[in-house]
N, C-alpha and C positions, 0 to 999 in steps of 0.2 A: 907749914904743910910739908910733907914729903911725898915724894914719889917712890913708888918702886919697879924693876927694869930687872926684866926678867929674860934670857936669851935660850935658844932652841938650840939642839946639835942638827950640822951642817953647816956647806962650805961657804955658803951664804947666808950671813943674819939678818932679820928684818928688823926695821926700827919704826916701831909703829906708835903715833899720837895719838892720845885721845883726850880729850877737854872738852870740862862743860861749860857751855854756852852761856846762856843767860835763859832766866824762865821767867814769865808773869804769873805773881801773885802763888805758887807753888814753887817747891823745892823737891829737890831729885837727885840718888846720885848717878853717877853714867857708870855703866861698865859694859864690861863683854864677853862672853866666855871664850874667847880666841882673841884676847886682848895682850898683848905682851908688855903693857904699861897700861896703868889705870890712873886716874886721877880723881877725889871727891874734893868738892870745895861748898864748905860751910856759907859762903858769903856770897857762892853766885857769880865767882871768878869766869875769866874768861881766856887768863893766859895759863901756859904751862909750857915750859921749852926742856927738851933734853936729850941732847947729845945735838944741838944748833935745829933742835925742829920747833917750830912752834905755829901756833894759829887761833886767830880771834877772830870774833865775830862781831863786824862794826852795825851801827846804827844811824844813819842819817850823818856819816860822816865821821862819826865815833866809836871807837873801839867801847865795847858795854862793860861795863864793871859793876853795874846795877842793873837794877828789873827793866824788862822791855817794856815799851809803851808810858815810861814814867810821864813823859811830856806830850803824851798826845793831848791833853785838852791842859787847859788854863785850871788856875787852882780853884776859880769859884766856875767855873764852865761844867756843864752837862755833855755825854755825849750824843751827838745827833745821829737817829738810825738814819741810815741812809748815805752817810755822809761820808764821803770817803777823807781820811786823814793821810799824811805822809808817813810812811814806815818803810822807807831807803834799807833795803839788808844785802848785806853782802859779808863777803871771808876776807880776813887781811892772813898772808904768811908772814908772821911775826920772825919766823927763824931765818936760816943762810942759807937753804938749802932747797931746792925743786921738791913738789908735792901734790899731790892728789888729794883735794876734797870732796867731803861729804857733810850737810847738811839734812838732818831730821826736825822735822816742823812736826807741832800736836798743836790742835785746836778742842779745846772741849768747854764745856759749862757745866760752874760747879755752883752749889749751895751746900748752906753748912757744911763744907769740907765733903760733902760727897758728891761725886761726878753726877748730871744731869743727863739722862738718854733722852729723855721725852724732846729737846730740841737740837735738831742736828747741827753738828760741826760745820756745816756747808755755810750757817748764818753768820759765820763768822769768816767773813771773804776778804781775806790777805790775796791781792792781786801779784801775783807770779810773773816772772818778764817774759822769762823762756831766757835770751842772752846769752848762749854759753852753756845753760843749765840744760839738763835733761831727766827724766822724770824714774822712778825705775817703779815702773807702775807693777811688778810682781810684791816689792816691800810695800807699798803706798795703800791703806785702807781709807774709810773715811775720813778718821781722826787725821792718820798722819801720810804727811806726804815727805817721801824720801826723794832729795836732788843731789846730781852729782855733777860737777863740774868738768867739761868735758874738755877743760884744756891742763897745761902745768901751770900750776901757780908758783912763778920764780917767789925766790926769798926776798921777803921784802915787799912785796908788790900784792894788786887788791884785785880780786875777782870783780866782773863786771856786776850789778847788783841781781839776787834772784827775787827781789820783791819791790814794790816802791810805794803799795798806797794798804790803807786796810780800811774797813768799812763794816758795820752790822748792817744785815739787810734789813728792809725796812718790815721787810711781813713777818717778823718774830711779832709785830704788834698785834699779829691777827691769831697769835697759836695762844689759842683759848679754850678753855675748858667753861659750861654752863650746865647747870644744877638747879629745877624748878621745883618749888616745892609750895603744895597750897595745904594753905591753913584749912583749919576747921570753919573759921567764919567764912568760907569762901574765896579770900584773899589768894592772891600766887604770887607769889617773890620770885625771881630768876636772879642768881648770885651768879656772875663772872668771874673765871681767876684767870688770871693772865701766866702763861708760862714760865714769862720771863720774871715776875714776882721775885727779889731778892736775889735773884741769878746773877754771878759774876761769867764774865769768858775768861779764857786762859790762850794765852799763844806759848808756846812751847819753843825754843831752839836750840839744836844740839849739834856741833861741829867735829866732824871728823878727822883727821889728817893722815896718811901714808905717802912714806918716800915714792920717790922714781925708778929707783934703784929696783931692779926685778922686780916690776909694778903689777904684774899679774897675780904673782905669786902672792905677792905681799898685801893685795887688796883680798886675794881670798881667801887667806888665812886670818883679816883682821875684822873681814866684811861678810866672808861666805859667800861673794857674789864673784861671777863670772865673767869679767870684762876682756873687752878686744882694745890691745894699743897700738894704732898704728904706726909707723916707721916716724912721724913729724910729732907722736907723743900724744894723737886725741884719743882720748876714751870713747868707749861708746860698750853698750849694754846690747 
């Protein structure tokens, strides 16, 4: 794979990350149109370093190189609604250098490859810490919730986690659809479908990184968003 790095005139230049995360069950590439480096990865990569930046997205401990959720149940195990599972997530700074992240979460359900509206994103409840994290509820729709971590992440070092369990709720069992239909001899049949019928979920996650180095600047030219840093280096929206 290659990267390419692309610089702006003026006296200060921004060196801005972007890598894709890791995705369940769906593939995606990342970009941005105020991106001054882009990355696409075929395999679902999680690292990308250039010019000492870098950032991944661990899992339970593990930096992900594969799909999320691989080992939430056992090979012959079913998943139980209700049941909250471990899903530990958090940012590692892979490079040498101070950084500001961002984290974008999607939740959706899909069949035959095409997205499901009839059951909301909300059934699929990734418990959030809060920790550090903060929400930028103007980007955050249903689907996706956007966090940003409101501290520096030294090089090297792991943000605290912004998730730790996931769970389907249990009243997707109840989103049903019924259809009565009486015969001619009298008879009435009532056929049930069940919403969830053949449905997969998807969790989504996509990691962002920009320096420290004129961090206003640089998150709003890579983010579009408006942030305050105070003098000790916390963000806040």
């Amino acid at each position: 794979m290659k990267s390419r790095k692309k610089t702006t005139n003026g006296q200060k230049s921004i060196i801005i990350l972007l890598a894709l995360a890791v995705i369940l069950l769906v593939g995606s590439a990342l970009g941005s149109t105020s991106a001054a480096l882009s990355y696409y990865s075929d395999n679902y990569t999680a690292n990308l370093a250039v010019s000492e930046i870098g950032v991944a997205l661990v899992e339970n401990g593990n930096e992900t190189s594969e799909k999320l959720l691989a080992n939430m149940v056992g090979e012959n195990e079913k998943i139980q609604l209700g049941k909250k599972y471990p899903e530990e997530l958090t940012v590692r700074n892979t490079g040498e250098i101070d950084q500001y992240v961002r984290v974008s979460i999607v939740k959706s359900w899909m069949k035959d490859g095409k997205k499901v509206t009839s059951l909301s994103p909300d059934l699929i409840d990734l418990n959030l810490t809060g920790n550090g994290w903060i929400e930028d509820k103007n980007a955050s729709t249903e689907e996706r919730t956007v966090l940003y971590y409101s501290g520096i992440l030294a090089g090297g070092a792991e943000a605290p986690i912004f998730a730790d369990t996931i769970r389907i709720d249990g009243s997707v069992a109840t989103q049903a659809t019924k259809e009565t239909v009486k015969s001619e001899n009298g008879y009435t049949t009532i056929t049930t479908t069940y919403k969830y019928d053949g449905v997969t979920f998807n969790l989504e996650a996509q990691v962002d990184a920009v320096q420290t180095h004129n961090a206003q600047d640089a998150i709003k030219s890579a983010w579009g968003v408006d942030v305050k840093v105070s003098p000790d280096g916390t963000l806040s929206l």
